[in-house]
VEXPA-261475 format. One line per 10 residues: their letters; for each residue x, y, z of N, C-alpha, C. Coordinates in Angstrom, 2 decimals. Last residue first. Layout:
N
A> X,Y,Z,X,Y,Z,X,Y,Z ~ ... $
This chain:
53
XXXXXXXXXX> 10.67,-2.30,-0.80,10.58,-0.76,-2.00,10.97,-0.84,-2.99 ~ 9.17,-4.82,0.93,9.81,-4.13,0.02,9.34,-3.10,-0.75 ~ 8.26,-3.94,4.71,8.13,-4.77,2.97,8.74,-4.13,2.00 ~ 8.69,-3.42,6.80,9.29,-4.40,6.69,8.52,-4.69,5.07 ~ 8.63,-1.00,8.31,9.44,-0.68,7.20,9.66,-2.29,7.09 ~ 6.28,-0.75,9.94,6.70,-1.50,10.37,8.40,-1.40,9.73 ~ 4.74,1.35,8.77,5.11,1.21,10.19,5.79,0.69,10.61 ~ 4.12,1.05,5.95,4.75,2.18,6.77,4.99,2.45,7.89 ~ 3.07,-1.75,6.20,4.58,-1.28,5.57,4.87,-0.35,5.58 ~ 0.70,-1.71,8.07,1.96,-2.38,7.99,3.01,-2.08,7.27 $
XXXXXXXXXX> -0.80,-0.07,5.74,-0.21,0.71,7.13,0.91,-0.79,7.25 ~ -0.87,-1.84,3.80,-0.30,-0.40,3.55,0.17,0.21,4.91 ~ -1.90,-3.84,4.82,-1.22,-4.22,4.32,-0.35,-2.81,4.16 ~ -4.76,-2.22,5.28,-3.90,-3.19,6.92,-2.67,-3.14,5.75 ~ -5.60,-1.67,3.17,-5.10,-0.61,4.14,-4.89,-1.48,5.23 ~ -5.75,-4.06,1.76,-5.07,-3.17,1.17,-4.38,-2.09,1.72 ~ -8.21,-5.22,3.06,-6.86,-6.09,3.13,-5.93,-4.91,2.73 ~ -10.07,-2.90,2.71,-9.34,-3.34,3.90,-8.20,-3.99,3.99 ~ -10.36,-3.94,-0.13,-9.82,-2.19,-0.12,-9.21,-2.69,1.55 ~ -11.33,-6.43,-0.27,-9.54,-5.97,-0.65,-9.50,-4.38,-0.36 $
XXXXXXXXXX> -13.62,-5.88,1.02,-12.34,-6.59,1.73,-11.05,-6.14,1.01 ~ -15.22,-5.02,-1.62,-14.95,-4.14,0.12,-13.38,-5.13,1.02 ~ -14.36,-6.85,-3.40,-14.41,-5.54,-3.30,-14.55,-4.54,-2.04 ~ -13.28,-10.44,-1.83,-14.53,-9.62,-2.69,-14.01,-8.10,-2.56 ~ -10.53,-12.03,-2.35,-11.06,-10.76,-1.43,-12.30,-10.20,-2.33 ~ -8.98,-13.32,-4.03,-9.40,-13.54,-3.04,-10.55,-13.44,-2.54 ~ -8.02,-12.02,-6.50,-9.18,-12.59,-6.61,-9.60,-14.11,-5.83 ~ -6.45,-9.97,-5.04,-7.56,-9.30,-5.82,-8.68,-10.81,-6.04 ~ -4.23,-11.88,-3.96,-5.41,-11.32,-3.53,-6.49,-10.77,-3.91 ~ -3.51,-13.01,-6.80,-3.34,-13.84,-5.58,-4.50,-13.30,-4.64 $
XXXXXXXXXX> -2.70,-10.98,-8.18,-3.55,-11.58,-8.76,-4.00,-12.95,-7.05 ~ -1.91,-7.60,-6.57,-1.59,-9.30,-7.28,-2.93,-10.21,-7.18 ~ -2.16,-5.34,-4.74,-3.22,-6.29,-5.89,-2.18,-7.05,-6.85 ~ 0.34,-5.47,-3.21,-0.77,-5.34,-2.57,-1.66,-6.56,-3.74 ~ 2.32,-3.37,-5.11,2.39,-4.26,-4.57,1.59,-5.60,-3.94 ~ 0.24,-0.93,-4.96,0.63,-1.73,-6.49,1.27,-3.53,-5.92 ~ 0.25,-0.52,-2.59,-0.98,-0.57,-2.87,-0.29,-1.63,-4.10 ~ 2.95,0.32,-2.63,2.20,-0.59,-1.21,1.35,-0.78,-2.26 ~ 3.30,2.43,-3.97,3.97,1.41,-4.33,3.67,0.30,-3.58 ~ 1.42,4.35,-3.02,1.38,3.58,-4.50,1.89,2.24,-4.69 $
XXXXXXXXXX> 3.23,4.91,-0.67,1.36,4.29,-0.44,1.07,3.61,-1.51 ~ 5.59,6.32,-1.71,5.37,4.95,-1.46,4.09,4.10,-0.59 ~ 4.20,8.58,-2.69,4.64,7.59,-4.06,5.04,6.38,-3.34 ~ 3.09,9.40,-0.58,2.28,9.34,-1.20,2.63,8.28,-2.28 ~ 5.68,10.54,0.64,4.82,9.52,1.22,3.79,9.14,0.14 ~ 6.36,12.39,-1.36,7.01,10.53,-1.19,6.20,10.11,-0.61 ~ 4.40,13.62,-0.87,4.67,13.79,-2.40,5.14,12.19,-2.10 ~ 5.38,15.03,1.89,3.58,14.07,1.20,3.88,13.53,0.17 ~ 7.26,16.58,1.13,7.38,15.17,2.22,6.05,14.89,1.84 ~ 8.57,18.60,-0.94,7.29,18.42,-0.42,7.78,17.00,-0.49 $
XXX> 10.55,21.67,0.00,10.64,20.36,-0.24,9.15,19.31,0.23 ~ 11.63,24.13,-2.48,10.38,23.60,-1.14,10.50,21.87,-1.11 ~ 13.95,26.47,-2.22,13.33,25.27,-2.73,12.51,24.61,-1.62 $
């Protein structure tokens, strides 16, 4: 059996991201910024393990 490690990483980038666009920021952030706000916010929570799963 193969065990594919991208697969989670990947389902918790989703769960960052889903997390992430709330109505709070999406209609903050013009369209180029929220994709940035989105990847600071995403790397912070795989680096740091400080936001919720």
């Amino acid at each position: 059996m193969e065990i594919n490690a991208s697969g989670g990483l990947e389902s918790l980038v989703d769960r960052y991201r889903h997390q992430f666009r709330i109505p709070e920021n999406t209609g903050h952030y013009d369209e180029h910024e929220l994709k940035e706000a989105e990847k600071r916010y995403v790397k912070f929570c795989l680096t740091s393990g400080k936001c919720p799963t």
